[in-house]
N, C-alpha and C positions, 0 to 999 in steps of 0.2 A: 943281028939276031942269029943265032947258032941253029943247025938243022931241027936237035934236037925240041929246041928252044919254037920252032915254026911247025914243027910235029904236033907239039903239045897247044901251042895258039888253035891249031887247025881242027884237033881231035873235042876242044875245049868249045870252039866255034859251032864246031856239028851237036853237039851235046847242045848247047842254046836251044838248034835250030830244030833238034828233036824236042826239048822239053814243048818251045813255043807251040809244035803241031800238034803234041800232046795236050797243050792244054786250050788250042782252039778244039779239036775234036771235042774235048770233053762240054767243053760251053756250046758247042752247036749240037749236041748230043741231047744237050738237055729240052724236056719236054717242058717249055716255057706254055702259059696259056695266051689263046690267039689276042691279036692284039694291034697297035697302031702307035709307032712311038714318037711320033709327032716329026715337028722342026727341030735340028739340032740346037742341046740346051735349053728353049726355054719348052720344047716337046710339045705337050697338050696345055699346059696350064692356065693359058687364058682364057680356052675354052671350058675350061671346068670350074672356071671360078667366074663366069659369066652370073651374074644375079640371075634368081628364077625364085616363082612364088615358091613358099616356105613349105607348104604344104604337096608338094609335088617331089621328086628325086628331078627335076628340070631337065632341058632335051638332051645336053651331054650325056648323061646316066643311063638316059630312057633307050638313045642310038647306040652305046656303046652298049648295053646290055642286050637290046636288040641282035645287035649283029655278031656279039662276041660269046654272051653268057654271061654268068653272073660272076664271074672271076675272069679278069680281063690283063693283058698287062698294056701299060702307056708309061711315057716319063713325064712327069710331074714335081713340080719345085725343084727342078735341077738335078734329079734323077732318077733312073730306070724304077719304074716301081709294078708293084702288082695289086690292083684294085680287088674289093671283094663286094658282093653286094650277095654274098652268100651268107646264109643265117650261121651255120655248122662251123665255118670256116673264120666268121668272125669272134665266136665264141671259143675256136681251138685256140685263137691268136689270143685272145684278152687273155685265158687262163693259161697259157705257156709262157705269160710274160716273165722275163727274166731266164727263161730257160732256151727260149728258139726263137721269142720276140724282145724287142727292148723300147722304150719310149723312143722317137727322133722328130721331135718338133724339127721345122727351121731355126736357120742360126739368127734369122732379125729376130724369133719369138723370145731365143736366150737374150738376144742382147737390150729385150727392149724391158721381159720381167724378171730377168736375170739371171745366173747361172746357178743360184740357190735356190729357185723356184719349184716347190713342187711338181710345176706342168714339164720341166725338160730334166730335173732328177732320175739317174736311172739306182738300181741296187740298192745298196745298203742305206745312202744317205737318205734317198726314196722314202724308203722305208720308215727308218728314224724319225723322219720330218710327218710323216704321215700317223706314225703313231702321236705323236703331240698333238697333234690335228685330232685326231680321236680321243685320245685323251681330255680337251678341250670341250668337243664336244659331244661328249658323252651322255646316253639317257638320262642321267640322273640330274647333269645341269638342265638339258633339254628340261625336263618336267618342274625343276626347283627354280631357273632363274630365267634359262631364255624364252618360256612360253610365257612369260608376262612381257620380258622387251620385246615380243613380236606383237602381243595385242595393244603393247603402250604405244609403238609405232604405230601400227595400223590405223587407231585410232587420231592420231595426230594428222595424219593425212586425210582422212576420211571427215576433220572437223574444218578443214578448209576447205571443202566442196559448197558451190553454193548453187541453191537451185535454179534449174533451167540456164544453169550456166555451160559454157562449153568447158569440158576437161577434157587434158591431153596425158592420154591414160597413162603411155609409155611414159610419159615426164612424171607421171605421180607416180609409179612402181619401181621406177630408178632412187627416187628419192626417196620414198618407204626403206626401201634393200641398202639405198648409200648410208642413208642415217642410223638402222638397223647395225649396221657395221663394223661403221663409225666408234656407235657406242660400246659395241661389243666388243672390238679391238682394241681401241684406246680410250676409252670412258669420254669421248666427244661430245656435248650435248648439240643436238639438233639448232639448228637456228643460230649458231653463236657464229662469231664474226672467223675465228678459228676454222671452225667446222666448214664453211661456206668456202672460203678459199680452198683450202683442199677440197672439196668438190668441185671446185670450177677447175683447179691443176688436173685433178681427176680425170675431168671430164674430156680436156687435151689430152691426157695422156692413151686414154679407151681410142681417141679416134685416130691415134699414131697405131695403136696393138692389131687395127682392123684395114691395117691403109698397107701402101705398097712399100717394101723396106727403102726407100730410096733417103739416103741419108746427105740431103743437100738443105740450106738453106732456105727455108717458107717450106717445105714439105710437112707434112702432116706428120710424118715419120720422128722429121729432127723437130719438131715441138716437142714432139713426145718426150722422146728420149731428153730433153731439158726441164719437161715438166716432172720426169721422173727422179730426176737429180732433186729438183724444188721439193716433192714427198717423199726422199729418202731424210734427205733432212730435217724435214716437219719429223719424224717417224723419232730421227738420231734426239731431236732436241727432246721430245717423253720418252725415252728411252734414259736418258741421262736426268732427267728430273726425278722417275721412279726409281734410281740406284738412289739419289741422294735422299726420298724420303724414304723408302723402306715403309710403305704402308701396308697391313693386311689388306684394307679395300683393294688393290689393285689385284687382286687373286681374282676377282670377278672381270677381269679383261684378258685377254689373251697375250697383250705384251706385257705386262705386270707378271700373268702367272708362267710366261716361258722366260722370263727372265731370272723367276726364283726356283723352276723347274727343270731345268733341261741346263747343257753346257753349251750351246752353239754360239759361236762367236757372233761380233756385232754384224757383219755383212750377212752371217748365215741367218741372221732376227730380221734384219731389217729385207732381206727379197721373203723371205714367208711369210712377214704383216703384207707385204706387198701383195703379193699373188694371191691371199686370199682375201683382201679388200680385191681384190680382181673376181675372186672364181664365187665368191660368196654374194657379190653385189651384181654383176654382169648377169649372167645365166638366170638366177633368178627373178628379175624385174622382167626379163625378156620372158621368163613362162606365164608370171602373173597379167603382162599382158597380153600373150599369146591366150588363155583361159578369159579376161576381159574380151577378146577380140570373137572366141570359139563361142562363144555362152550368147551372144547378142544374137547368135545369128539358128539359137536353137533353144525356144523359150519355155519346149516341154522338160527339159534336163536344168534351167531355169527355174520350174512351177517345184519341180522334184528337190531342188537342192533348198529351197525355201521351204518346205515342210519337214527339211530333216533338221533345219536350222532353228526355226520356230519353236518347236519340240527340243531342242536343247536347250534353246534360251528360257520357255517357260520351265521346267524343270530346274533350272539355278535361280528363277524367280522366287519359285517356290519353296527352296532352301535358302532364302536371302541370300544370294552370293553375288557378287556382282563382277567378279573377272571369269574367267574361262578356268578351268579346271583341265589336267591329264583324262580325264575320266571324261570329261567333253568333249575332248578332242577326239579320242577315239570309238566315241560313236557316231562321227561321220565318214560313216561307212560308204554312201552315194559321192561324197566332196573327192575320197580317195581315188572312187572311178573318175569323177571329172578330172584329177588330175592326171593321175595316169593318161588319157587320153590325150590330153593335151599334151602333154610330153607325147607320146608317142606322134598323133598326127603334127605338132608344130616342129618337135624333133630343134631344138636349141642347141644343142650337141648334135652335126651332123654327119663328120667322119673324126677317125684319129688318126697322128701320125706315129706309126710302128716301124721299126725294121728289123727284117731279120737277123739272128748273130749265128745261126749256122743253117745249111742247107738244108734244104724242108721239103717234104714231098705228100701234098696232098691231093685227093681224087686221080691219082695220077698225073698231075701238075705238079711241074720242079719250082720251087720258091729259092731266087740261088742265095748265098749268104752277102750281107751287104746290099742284098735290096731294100728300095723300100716297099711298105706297106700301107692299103689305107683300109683298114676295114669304113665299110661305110655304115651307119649303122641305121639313117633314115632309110636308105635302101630298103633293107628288112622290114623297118616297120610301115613300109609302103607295100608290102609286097602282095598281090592278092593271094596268093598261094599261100598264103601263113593268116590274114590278119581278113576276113570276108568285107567287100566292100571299103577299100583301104583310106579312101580319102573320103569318106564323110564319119562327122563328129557324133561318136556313137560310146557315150560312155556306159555302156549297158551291156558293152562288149565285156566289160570286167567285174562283174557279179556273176559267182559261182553258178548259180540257177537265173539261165538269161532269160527271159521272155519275150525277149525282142529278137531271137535269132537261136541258134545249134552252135554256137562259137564255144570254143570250152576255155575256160577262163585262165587253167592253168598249161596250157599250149600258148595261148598268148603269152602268159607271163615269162616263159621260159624263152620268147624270141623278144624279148622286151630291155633293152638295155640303154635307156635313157641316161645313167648314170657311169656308162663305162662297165667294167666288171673286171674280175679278177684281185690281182695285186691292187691294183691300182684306182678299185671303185671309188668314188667321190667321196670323201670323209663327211662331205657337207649334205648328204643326200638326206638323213633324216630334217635337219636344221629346211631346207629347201620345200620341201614338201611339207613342214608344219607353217611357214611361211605363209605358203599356197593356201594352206588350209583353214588361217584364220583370216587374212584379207577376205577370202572368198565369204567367209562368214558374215564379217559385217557388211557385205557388199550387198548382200542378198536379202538381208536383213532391213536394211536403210537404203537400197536406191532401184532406180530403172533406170536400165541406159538403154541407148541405141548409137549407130555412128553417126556424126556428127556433118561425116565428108567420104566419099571412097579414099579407103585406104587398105593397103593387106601385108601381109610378113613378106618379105623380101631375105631370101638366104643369100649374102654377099661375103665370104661362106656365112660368118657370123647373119644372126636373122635378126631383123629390124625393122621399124614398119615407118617408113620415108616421111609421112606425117605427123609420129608419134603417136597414130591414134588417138584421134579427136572425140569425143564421146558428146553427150548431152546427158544430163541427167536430172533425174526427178528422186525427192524424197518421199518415202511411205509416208503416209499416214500414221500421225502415230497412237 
């Protein structure tokens, strides 16, 4: 090496050694929010994903809030993240999505519902795939076709109940939501020997999506991922049946009408039947029972939802009608609060994974780029500073003129995000919520429950209730 040549090494070397202090300076510079970043690598996560009842933000949340605030930073799922359990801050993240936030599941959630999946799509594709999703389910089917497959379901389950028998509520509201699906996705009939096997792969595959990603032989994880190979398949073989018939009828299923609608190649059809036989069947049964579970243990909001029910039902009496009507639906106006509530205290969705894509700086807290984020969003809706009296079942909190309290209706509404927000709000939220709304109807209509056995929601994160809620039940009088 020539002097010149060990000049320019040396001058080249120092330039390193200045950028490197230059850009520790700037990272310790930064006003990070206080915080605890755990054990190297796996940091807090086991603590945070400790089970705790459903209806609580559990002791992680409650200590770390305690002693940090409600923006906190810890590493979590393999990295540096910054938690929020702030209303303001969760709501700048959901509507900056794509702009200073971007979706980041974990990589087992891609690999388990796949890279095409709406839940780990960020941008464009995102987007695209969600507008079919809306497109699908739109008002106008909503009113024309799916509000009778949700009372034909309903009813199918609700004619298997038999009295003073025990029911296992969560296994009847799974399977209301699976078959609901089912038929809505791929024209499946309920009961048929088809249909049943894909719910039993199913039902392997749901308990790989909530298990630990360990991808070893007898794991929960690798069933999954085998089981989900076995419902790609089922999915490929009516995928290739409805090219070959080319029938109108299939416009009423969602792979029939993205098939004759949209251009997505066959990997990009088959993870978005997927994921939303996941986000349409999961989430839902779990509020329906979450609403079974809330309602027994509160028999005044019980008495109330039977007199707005009663009063619909004689009213289609008296019009001879004998299905439910748009115009039915939406005069249950009390059914709307019990669900809302539900949703907010059982909280089914109860953080998302965000992360930054460029440096963010809120309340004077530095957010650096490539962190991650979790807004938490039960958090908020636990929070007594926003929601009065936060953990008891108060649907009366959400009628404009409350008489049960000074709550104002539309303050809650605006820290209220059951469904996500932004870009990214749930396509399925109306479909969800009318769900809720006709179950709840005949339920009220034709039974008395009470539980059967202790049991309660369990958020492991996903929320569950370990016995599946055991009910007892009696039919009215009729």
């Amino acid at each position: 090496m020539s002097d010149l040549e060990f000049i320019l090494f040396l001058l080249g070397l120092a330039l390193l050694i200045i950028l490197n202090l230059y850009r520790r300076k700037r990272k310790y510079s930064l006003n990070l929010p206080p915080g605890n970043m755990g054990w190297p690598f796996l940091g807090e996560t086991i603590a945070y994903l400790k089970p705790y009842t459903a209806t609580t933000i559990g002791k992680f949340m409650e200590e770390h809030i305690s002693r940090y605030g409600k923006i906190y930073k810890s590493h979590l799922f393999g990295e540096p993240t910054i938690v929020s359990a702030d209303a303001g801050l969760n709501r700048f993240i959901l509507q900056n999505e794509g702009k200073l936030f971007e979706c980041s599941y974990p990589r087992s959630i891609g690999g388990i519902l796949g890279k095409w999946s709406m839940l780990v799509l960020v941008g464009d594709m995102h987007r695209d795939m969600r507008i079919i999703s809306l497109n699908f389910l739109s008002n106008a089917r909503l009113r024309t076709h799916l509000l009778k497959e949700v009372e034909k379901h309903t009813l199918l389950v609700f004619d298997c109940w038999i009295e003073n028998s025990i029911i296992r509520a969560q296994d009847e509201a799974k399977k209301f939501t699976f078959n609901l699906m089912a038929e809505h996705i791929m024209s499946l009939e309920p009961g048929k020997p088809e249909t049943e096997q894909l719910k039993k792969e199913y039902i392997t595959f749901m308990k790989g999506v909530v298990s630990a990603p360990l991808n070893f032989p007898g794991t929960a994880y690798r069933k999954a991922l085998q089981s989900r190979s076995k419902i790609l398949r089922f999915i490929e073989q009516k995928m290739e049946e409805r090219v070959k018939k080319k029938s109108e009828d299939d416009q009423n299923e969602l792979l029939g009408w993205v098939l004759k609608n949209s251009n997505l190649s066959k990997e990009q059809i088959l993870d978005l039947v997927l994921s939303l036989l996941f986000a349409g069947h999961e989430t839902s049964s779990v509020a329906i029972a979450l609403g079974i579970y809330l309602l027994q243990g509160c028999p005044t909001a019980v008495h109330q939802l039977k007199e707005e029910h009663v009063e619909i039902s004689k009213a289609k009496k008296e019009l001879g009608e004998t299905e439910l009507s748009w115009d039915d639906y939406k005069k249950m106006e009390f059914t709307q609060c019990v669900i809302s509530e539900t949703l907010r205290l059982g909280n089914v969705v109860r953080f998302l994974h965000r992360k930054a894509i460029k440096n963010v700086r809120y309340k004077g807290y530095d957010i650096p780029c490539g962190w991650k984020v979790l807004p938490v969003i039960s958090a908020v809706h636990l929070d007594p500073s926003i929601f009065q009296q936060p953990w008891h079942f108060n649907p009366w909190r959400w009628l404009q003129n409350n008489s049960r309290g000074s709550q104002n209706a539309t303050t809650t509404s605006n820290n209220f995000m059951p469904f996500g927000g932004g870009p990214r709000l749930c396509a399925g939220t109306e479909l969800a919520k009318l769900e809720m709304a006709v179950f709840i109807h005949y339920l009220v209509l034709n039974f008395h429950w009470e539980l059967a056995d202790t049991d309660e929601a369990i958020a492991f994160p996903f929320v569950d209730f370990p016995k599946d809620l055991p009910i007892k039940v009696q039919r009215h009088a009729s």
